[in-house]
C-alpha positions as CSV (number, residue, x, y, z in Angstrom):
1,X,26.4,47.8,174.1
2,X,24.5,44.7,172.7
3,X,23.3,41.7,174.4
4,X,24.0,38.6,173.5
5,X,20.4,37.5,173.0
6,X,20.6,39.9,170.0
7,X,23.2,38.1,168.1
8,X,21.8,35.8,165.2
9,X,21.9,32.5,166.1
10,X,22.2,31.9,169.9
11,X,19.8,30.0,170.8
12,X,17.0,31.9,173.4
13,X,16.4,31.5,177.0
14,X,14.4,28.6,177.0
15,X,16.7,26.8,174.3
16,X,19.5,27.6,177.1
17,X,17.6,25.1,179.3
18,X,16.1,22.6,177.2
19,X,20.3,22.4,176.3
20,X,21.3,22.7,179.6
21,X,18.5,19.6,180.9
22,X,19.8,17.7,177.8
23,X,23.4,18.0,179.1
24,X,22.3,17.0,182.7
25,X,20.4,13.5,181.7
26,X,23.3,13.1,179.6
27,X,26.2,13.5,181.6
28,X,24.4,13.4,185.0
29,X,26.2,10.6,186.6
30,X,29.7,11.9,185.5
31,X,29.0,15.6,186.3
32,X,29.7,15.5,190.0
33,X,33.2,13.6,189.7
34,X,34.3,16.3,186.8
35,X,33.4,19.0,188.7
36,X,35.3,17.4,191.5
37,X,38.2,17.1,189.3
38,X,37.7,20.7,188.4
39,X,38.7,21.9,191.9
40,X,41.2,19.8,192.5
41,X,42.9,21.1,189.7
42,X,42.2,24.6,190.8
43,X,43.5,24.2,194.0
44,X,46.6,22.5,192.9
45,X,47.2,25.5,190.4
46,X,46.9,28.5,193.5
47,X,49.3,26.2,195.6
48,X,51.7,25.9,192.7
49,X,51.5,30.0,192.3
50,X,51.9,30.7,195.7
51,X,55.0,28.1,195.7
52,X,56.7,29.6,192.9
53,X,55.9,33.6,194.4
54,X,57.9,32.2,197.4
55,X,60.3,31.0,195.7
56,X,61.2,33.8,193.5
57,X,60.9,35.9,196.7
58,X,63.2,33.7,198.5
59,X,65.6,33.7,195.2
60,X,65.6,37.6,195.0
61,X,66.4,38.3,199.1
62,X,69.4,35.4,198.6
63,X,70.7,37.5,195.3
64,X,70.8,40.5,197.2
65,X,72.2,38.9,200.3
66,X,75.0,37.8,198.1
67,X,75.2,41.1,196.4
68,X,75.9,42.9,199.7
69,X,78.1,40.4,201.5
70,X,80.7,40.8,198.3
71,X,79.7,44.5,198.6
72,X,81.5,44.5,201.8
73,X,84.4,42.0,201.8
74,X,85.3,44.3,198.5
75,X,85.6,47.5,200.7
């Protein structure tokens, strides 16, 4: 397996946090209200999957609910 430090071009360890300080005086005052943003978003995305999940759960039991009541006013 190779590390990424080996691949020509990416920048070293203390590159990674001279960048990383840069990015930080740079976007310091915006960074906490993105991040924010960021887990809003993430949160919104699990409620939507557990939302759809239920409903497709919901859907299935009313298809076979339907399925077996014209099951048995067939017979």
């Amino acid at each position: 397996m190779t590390c990424l430090g080996f691949i020509p071009g990416m920048p070293g360890g203390i590159e990674l946090i001279i960048l990383l300080l840069i990015i930080l005086l740079l976007f310091g005052k915006r960074l906490p209200t993105a991040m924010f943003s960021v887990g809003k978003s993430i949160t919104e995305f699990k409620k939507g999957m557990t939302t759809s999940i239920d409903e497709s759960l919901d859907d299935d039991s009313e298809k076979s609910k339907s399925e077996k009541s014209s099951e048995s006013s067939n017979s």
